[in-house]
Gaussian input, Z-matrix of N, CA and C with variables (Angstrom, degrees):
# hf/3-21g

backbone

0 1
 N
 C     1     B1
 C     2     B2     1     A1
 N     3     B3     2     A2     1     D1
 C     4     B4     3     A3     2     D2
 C     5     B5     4     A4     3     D3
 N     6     B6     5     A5     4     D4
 C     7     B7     6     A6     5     D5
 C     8     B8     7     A7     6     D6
 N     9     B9     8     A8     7     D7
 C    10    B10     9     A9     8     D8
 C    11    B11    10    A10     9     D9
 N    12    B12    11    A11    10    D10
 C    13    B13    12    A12    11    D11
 C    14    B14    13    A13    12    D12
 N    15    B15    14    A14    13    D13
 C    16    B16    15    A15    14    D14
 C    17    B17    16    A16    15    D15
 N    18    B18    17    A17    16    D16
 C    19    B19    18    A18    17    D17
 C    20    B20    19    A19    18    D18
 N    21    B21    20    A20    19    D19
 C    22    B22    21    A21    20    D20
 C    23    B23    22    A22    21    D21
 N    24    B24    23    A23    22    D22
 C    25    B25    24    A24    23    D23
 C    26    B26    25    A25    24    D24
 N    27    B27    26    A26    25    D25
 C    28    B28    27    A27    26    D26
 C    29    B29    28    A28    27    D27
 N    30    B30    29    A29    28    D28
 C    31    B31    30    A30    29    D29
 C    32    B32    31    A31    30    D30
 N    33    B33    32    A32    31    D31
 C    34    B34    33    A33    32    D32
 C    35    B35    34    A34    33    D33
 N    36    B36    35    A35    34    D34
 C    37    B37    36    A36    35    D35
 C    38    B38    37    A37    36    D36
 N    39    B39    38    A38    37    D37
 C    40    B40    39    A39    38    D38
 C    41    B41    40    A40    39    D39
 N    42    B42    41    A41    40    D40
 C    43    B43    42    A42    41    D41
 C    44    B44    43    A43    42    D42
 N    45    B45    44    A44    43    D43
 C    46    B46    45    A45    44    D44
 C    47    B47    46    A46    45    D45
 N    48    B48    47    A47    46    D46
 C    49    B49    48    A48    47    D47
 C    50    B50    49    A49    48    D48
 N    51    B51    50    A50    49    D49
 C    52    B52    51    A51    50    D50
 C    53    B53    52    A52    51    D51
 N    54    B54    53    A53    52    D52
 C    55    B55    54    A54    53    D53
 C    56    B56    55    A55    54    D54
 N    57    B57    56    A56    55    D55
 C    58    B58    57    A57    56    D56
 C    59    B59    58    A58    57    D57
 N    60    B60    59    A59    58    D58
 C    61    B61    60    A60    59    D59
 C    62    B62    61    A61    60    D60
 N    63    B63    62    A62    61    D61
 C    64    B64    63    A63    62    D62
 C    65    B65    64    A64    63    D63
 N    66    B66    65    A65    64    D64
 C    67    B67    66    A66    65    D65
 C    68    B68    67    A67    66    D66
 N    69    B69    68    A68    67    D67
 C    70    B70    69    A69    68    D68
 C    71    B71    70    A70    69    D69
 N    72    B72    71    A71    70    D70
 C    73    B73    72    A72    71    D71
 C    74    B74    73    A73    72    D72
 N    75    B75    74    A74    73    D73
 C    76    B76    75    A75    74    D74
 C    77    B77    76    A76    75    D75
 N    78    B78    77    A77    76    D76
 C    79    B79    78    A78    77    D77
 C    80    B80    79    A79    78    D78
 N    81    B81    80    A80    79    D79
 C    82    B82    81    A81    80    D80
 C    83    B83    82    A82    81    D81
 N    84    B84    83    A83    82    D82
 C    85    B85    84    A84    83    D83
 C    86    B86    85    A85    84    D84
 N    87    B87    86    A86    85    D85
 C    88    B88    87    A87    86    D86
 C    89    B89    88    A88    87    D87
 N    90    B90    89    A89    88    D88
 C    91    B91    90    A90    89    D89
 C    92    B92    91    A91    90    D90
 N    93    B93    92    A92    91    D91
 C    94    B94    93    A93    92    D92
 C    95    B95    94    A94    93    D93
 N    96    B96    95    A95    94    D94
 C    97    B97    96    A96    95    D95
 C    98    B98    97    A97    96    D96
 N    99    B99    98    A98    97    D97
 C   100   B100    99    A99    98    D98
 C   101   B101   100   A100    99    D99
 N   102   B102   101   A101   100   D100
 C   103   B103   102   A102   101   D101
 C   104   B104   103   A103   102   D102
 N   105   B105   104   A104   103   D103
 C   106   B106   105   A105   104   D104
 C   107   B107   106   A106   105   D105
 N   108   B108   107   A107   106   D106
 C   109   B109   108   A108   107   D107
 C   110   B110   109   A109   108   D108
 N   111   B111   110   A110   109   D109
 C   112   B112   111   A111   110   D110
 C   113   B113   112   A112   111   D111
 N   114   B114   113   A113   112   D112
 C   115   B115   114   A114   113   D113
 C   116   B116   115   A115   114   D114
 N   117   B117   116   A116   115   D115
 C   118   B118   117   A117   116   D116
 C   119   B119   118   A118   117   D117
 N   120   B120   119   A119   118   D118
 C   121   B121   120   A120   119   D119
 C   122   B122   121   A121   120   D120
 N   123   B123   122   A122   121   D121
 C   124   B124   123   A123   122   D122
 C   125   B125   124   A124   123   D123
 N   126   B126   125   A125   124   D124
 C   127   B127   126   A126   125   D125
 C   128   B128   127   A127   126   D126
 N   129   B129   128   A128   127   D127
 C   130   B130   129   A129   128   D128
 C   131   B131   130   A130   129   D129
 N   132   B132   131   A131   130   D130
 C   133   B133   132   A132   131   D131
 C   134   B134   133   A133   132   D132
 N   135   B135   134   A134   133   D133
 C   136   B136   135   A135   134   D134
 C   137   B137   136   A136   135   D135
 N   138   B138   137   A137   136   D136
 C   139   B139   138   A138   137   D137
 C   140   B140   139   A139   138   D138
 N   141   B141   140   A140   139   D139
 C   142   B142   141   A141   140   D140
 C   143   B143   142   A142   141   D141
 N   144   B144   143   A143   142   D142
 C   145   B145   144   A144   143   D143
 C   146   B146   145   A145   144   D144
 N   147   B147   146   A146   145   D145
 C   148   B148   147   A147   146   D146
 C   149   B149   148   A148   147   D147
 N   150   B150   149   A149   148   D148
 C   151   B151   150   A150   149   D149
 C   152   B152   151   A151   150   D150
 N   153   B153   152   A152   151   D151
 C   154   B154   153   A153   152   D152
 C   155   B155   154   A154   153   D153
 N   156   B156   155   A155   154   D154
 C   157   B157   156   A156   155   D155
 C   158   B158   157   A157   156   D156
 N   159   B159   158   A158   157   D157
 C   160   B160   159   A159   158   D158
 C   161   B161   160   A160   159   D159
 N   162   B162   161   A161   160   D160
 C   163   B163   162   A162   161   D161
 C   164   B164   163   A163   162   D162
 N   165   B165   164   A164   163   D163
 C   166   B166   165   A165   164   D164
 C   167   B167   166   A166   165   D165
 N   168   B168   167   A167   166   D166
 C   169   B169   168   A168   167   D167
 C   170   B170   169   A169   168   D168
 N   171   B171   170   A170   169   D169
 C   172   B172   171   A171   170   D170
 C   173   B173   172   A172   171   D171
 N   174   B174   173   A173   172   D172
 C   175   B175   174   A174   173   D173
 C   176   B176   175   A175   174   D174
 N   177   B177   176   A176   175   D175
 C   178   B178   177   A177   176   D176
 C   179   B179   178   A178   177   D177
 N   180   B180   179   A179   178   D178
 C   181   B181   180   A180   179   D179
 C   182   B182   181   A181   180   D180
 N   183   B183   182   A182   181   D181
 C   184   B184   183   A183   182   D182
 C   185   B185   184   A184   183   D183
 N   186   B186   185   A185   184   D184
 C   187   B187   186   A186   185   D185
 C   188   B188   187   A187   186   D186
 N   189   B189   188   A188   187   D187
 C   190   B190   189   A189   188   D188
 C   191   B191   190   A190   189   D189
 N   192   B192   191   A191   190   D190
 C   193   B193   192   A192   191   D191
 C   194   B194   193   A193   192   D192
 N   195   B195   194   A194   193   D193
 C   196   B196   195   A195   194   D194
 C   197   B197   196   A196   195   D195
 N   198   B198   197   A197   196   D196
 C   199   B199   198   A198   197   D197
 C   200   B200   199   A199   198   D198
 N   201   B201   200   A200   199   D199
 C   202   B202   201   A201   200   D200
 C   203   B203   202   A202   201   D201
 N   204   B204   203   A203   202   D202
 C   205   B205   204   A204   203   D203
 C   206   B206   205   A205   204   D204
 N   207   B207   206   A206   205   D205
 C   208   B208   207   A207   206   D206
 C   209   B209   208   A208   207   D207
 N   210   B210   209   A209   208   D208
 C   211   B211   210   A210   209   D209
 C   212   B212   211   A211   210   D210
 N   213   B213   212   A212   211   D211
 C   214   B214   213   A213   212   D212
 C   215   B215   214   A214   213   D213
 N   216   B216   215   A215   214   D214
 C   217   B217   216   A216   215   D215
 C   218   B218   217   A217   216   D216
 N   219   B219   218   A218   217   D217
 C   220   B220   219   A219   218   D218
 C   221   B221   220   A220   219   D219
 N   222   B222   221   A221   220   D220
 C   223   B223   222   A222   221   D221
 C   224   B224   223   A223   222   D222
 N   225   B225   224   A224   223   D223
 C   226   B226   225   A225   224   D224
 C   227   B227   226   A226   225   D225
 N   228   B228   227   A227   226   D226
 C   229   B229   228   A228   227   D227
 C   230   B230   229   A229   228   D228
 N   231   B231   230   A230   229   D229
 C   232   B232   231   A231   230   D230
 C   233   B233   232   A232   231   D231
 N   234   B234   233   A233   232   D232
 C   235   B235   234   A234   233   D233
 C   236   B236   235   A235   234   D234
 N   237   B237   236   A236   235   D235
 C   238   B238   237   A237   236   D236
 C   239   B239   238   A238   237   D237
 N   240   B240   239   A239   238   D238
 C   241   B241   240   A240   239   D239
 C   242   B242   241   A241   240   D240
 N   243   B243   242   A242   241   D241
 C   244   B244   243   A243   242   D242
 C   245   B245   244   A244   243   D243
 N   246   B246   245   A245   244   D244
 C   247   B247   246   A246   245   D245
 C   248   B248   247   A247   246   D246
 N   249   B249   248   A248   247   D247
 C   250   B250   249   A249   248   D248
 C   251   B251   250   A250   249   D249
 N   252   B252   251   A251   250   D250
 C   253   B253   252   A252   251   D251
 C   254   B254   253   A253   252   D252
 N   255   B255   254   A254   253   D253
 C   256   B256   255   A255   254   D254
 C   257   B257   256   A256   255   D255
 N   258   B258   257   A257   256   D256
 C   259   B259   258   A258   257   D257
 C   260   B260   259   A259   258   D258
 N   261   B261   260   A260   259   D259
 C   262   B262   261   A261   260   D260
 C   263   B263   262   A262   261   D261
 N   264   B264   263   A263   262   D262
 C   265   B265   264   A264   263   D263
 C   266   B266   265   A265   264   D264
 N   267   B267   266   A266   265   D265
 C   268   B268   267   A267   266   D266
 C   269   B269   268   A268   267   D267
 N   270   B270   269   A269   268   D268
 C   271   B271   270   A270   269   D269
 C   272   B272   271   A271   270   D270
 N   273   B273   272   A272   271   D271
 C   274   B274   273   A273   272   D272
 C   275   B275   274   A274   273   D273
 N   276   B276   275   A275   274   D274
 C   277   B277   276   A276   275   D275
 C   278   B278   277   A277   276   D276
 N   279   B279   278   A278   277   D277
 C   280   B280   279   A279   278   D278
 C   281   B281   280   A280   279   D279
 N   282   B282   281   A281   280   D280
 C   283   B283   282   A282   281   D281
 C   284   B284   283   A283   282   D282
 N   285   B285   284   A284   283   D283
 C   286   B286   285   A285   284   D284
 C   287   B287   286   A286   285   D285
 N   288   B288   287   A287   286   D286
 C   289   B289   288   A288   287   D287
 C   290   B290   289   A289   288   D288
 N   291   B291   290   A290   289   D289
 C   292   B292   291   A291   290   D290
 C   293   B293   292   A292   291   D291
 N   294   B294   293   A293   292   D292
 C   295   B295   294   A294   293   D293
 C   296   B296   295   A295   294   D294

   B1=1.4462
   B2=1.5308
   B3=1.2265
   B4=1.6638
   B5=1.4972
   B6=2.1127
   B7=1.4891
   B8=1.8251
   B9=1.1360
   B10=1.4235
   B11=1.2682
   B12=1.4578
   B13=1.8950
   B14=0.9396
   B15=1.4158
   B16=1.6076
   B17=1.0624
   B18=1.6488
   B19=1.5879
   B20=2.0511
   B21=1.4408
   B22=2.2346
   B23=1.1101
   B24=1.6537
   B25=1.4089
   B26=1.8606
   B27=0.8787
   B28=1.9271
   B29=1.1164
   B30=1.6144
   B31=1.3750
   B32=1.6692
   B33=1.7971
   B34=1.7261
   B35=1.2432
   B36=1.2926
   B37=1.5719
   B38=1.8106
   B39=1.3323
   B40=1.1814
   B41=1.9512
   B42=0.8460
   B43=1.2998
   B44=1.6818
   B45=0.9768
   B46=1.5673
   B47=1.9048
   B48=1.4523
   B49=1.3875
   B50=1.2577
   B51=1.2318
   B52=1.6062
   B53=1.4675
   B54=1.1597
   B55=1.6926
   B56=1.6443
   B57=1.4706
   B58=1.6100
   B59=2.0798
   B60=1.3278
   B61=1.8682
   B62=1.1795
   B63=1.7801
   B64=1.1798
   B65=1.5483
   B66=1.2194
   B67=1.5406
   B68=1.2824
   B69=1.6662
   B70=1.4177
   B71=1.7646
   B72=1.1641
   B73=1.6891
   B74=1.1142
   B75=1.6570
   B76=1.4297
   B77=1.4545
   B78=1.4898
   B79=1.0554
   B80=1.4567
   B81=1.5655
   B82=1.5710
   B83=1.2528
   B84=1.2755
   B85=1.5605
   B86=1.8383
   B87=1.4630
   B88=1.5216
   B89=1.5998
   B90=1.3518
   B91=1.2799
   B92=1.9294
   B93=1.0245
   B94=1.3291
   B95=1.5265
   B96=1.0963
   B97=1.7122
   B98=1.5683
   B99=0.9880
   B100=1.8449
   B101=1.7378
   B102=1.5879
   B103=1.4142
   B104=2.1281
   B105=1.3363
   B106=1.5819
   B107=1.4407
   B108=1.7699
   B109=1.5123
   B110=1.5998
   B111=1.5678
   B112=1.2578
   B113=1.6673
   B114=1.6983
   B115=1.7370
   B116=1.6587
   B117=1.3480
   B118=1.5288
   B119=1.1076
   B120=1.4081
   B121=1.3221
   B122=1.5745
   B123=1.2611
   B124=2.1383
   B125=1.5955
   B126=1.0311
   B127=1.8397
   B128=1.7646
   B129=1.6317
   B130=1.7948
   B131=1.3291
   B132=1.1898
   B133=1.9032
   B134=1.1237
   B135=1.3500
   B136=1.3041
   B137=1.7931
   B138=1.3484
   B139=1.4885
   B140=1.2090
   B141=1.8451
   B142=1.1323
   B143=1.6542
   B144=1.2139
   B145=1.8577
   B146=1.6626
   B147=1.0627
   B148=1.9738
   B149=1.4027
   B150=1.4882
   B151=1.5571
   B152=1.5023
   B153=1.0404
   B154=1.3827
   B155=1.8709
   B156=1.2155
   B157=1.3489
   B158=1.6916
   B159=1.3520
   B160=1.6617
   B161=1.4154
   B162=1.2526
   B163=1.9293
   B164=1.9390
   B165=1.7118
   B166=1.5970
   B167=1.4973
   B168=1.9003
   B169=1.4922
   B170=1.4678
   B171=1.6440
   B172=1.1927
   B173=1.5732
   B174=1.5531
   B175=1.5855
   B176=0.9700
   B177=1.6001
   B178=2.3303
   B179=1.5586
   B180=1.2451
   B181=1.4936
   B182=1.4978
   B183=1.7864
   B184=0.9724
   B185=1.2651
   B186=1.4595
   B187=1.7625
   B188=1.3216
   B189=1.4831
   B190=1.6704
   B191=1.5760
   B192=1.5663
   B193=1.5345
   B194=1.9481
   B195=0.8439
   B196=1.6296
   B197=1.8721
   B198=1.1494
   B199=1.5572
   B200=1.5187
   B201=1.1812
   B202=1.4499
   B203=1.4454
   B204=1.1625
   B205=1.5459
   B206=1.5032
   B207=1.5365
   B208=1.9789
   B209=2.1328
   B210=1.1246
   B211=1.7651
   B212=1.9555
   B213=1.5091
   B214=1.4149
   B215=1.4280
   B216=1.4585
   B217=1.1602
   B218=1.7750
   B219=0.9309
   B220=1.7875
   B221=1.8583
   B222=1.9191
   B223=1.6352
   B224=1.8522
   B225=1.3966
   B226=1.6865
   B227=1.7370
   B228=1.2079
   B229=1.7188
   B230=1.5220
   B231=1.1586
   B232=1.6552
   B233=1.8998
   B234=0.9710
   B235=1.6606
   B236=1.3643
   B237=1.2662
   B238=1.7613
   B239=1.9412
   B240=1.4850
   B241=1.4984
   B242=1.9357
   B243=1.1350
   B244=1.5560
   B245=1.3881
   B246=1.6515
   B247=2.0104
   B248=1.7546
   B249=1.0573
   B250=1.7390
   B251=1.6642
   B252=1.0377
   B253=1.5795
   B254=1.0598
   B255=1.4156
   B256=1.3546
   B257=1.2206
   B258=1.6525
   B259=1.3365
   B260=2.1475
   B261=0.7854
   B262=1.6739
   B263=1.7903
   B264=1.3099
   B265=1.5932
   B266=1.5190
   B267=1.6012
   B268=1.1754
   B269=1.6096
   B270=1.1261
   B271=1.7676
   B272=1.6224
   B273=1.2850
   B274=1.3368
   B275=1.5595
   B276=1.9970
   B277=1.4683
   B278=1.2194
   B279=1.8663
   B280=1.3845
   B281=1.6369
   B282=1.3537
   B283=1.4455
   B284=1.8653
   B285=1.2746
   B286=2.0496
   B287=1.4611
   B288=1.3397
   B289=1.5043
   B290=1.4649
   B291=1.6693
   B292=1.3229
   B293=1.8010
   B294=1.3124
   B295=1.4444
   B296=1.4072
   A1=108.70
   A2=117.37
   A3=122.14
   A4=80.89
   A5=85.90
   A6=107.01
   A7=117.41
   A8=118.61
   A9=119.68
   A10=104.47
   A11=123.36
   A12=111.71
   A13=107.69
   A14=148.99
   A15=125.98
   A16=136.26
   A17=98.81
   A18=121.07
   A19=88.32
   A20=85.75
   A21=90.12
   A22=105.84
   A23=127.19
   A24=133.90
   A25=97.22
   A26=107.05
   A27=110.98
   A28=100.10
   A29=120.55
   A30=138.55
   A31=103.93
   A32=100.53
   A33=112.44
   A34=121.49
   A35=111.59
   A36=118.07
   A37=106.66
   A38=123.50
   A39=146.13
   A40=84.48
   A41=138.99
   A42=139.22
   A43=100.41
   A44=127.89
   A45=152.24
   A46=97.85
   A47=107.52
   A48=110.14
   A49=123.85
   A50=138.37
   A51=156.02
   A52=84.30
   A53=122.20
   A54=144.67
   A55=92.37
   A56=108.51
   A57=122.14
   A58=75.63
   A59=100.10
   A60=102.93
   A61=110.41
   A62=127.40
   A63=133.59
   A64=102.87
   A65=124.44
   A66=127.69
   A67=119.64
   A68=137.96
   A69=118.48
   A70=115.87
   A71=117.08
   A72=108.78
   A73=128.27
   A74=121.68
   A75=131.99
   A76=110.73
   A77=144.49
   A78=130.03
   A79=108.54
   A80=87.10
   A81=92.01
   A82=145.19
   A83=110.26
   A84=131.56
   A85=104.75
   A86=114.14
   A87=92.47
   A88=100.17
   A89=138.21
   A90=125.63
   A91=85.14
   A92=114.66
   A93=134.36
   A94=104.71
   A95=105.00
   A96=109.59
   A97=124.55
   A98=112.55
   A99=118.62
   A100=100.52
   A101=99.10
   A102=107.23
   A103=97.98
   A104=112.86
   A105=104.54
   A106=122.66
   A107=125.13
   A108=125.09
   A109=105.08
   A110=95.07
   A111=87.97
   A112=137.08
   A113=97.19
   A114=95.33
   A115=86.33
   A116=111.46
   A117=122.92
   A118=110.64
   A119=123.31
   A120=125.26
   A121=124.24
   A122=99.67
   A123=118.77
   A124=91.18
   A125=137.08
   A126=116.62
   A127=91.03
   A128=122.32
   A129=87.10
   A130=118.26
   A131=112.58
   A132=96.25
   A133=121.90
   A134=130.36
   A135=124.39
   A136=97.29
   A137=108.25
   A138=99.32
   A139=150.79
   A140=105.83
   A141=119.53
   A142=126.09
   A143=95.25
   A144=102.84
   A145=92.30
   A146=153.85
   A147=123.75
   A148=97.11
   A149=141.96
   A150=127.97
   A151=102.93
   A152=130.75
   A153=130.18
   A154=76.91
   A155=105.78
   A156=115.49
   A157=125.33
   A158=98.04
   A159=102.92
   A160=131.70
   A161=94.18
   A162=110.84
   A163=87.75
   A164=110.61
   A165=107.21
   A166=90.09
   A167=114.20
   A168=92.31
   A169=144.94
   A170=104.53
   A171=115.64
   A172=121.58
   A173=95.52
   A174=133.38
   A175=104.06
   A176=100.11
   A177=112.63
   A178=71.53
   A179=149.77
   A180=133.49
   A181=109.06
   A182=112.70
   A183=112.75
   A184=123.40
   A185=111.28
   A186=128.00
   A187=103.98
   A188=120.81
   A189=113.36
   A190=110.23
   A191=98.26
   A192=93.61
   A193=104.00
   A194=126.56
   A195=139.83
   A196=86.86
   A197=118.29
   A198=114.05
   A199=111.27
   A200=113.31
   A201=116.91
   A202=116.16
   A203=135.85
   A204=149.87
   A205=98.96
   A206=93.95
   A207=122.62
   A208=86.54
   A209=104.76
   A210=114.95
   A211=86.12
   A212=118.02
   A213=109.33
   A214=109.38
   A215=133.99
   A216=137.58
   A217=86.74
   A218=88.30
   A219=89.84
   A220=105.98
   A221=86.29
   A222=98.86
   A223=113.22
   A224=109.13
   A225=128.11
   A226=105.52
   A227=131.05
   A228=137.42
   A229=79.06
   A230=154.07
   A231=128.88
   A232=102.02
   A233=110.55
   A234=99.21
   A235=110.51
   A236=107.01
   A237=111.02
   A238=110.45
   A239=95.08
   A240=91.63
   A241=94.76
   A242=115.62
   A243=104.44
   A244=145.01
   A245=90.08
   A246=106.52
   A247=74.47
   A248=119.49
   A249=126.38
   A250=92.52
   A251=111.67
   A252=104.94
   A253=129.42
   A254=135.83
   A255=148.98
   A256=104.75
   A257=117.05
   A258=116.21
   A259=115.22
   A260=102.59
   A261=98.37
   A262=105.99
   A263=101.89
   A264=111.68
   A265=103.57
   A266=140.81
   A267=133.73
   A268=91.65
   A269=125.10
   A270=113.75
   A271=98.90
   A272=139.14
   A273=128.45
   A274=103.15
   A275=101.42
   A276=98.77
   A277=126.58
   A278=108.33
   A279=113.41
   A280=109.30
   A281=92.71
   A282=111.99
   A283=110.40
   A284=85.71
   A285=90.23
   A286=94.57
   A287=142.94
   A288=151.49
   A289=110.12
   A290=103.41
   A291=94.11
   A292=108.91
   A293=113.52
   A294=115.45
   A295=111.60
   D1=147.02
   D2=-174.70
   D3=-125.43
   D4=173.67
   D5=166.71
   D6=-65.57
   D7=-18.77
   D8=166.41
   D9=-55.03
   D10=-90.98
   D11=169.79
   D12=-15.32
   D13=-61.99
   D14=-160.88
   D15=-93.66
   D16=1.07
   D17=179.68
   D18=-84.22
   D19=-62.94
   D20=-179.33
   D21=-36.06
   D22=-74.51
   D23=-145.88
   D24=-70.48
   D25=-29.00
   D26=176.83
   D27=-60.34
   D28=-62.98
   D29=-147.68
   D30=-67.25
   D31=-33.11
   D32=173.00
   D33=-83.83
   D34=-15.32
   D35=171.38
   D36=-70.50
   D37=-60.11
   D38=-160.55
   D39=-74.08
   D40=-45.84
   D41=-170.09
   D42=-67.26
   D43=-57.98
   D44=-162.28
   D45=-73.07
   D46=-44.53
   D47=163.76
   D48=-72.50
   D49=-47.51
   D50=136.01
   D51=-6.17
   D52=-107.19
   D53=-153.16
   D54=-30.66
   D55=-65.11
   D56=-146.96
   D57=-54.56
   D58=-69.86
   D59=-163.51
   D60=-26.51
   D61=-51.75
   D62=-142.25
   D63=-88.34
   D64=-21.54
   D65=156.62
   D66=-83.39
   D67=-44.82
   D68=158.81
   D69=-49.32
   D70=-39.90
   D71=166.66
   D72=-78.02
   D73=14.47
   D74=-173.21
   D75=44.23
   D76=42.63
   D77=-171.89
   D78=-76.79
   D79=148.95
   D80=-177.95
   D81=-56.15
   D82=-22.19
   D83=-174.41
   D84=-97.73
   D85=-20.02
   D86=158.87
   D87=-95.59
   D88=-27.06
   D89=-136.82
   D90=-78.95
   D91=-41.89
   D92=-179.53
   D93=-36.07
   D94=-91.03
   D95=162.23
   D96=-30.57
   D97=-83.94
   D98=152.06
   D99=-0.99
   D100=-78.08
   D101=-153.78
   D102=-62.25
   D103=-56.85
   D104=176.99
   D105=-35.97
   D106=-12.92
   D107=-164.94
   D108=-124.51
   D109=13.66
   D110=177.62
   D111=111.02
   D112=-4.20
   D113=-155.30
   D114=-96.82
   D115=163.72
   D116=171.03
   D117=-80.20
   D118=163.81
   D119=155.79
   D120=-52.49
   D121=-41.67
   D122=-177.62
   D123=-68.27
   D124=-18.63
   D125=-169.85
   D126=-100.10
   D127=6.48
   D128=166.25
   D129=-104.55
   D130=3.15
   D131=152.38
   D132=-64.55
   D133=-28.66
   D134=-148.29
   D135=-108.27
   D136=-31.47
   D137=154.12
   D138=-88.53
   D139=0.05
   D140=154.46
   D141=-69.99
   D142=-38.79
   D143=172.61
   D144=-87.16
   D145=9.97
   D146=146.35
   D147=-85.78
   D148=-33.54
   D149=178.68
   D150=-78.23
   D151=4.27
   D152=-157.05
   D153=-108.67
   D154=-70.79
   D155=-175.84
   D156=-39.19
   D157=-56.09
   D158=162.52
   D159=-63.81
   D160=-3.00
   D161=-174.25
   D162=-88.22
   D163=-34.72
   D164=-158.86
   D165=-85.72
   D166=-40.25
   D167=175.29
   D168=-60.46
   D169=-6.19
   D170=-176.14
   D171=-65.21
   D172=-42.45
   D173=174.52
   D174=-30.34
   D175=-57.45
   D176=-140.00
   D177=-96.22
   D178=-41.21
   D179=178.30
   D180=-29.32
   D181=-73.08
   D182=-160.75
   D183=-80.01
   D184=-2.08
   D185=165.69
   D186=-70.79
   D187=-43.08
   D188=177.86
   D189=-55.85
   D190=-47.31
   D191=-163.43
   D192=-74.11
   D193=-19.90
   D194=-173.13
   D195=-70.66
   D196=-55.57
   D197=-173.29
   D198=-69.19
   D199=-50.88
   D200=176.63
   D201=-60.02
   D202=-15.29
   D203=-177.16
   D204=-74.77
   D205=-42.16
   D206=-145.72
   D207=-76.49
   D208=-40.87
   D209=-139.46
   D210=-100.83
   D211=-32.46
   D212=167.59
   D213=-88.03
   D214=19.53
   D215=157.54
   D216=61.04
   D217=80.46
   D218=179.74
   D219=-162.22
   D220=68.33
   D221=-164.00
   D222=-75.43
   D223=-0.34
   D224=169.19
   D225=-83.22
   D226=-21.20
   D227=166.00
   D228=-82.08
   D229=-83.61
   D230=-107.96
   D231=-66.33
   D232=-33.71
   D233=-154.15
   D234=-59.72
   D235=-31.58
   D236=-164.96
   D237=-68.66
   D238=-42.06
   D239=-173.77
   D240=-102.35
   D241=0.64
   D242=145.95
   D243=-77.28
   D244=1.81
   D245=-163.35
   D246=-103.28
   D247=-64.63
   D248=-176.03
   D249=-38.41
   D250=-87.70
   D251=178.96
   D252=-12.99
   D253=-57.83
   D254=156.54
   D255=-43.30
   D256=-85.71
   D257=-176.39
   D258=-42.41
   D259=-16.79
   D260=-177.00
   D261=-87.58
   D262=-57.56
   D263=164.87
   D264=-41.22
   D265=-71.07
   D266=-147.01
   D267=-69.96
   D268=-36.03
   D269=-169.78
   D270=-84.55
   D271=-28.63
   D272=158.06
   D273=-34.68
   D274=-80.58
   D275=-168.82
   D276=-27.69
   D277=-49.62
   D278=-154.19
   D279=-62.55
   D280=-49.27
   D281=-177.29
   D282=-44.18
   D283=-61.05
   D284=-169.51
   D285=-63.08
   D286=-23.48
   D287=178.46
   D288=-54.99
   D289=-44.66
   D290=-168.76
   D291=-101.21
   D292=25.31
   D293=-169.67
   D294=-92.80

């Protein structure tokens, strides 16, 4: 894994949180779009919590891999998918923070 992966997988976390927020707050500029292709109003809860959700699976990803690094005593693996970890958690937080 390089700093590219953790710049992407951040950049997709924070994206995936973005999206999920901007349909639980009905914002105008997605609901707008949304609404021209067809989607209902009733389908953005439920697609705000699966981007909401994949933002949390990203998390428990990099918590598996942070433990499994941890448990093969293989303390030269932890940092990389522990910096992702952090960085994925803080754009969860931020995100569900500002909802």
């Amino acid at each position: 894994m390089s700093i590219a992966y953790i710049a992407v997988a951040s950049l997709i976390a924070l994206v995936l949180l973005a999206s999920g927020r901007a349909k639980l707050v009905k914002d105008e500029k997605i609901t707008e779009g949304m609404h021209k292709i067809g989607v209902p109003d009733s389908w953005f809860p439920r697609l705000s919590a699966l981007e909401i959700a994949a933002a949390i699976g990203m998390v428990a990803y990099f918590v598996g891999a942070v433990l499994t690094h941890l448990r093969a005593k293989d303390t030269a693996g932890v940092p990389l998918p522990a910096t992702l970890l952090v960085a994925g958690a803080a754009a969860l937080v931020l995100g569900v923070a500002t909802v």
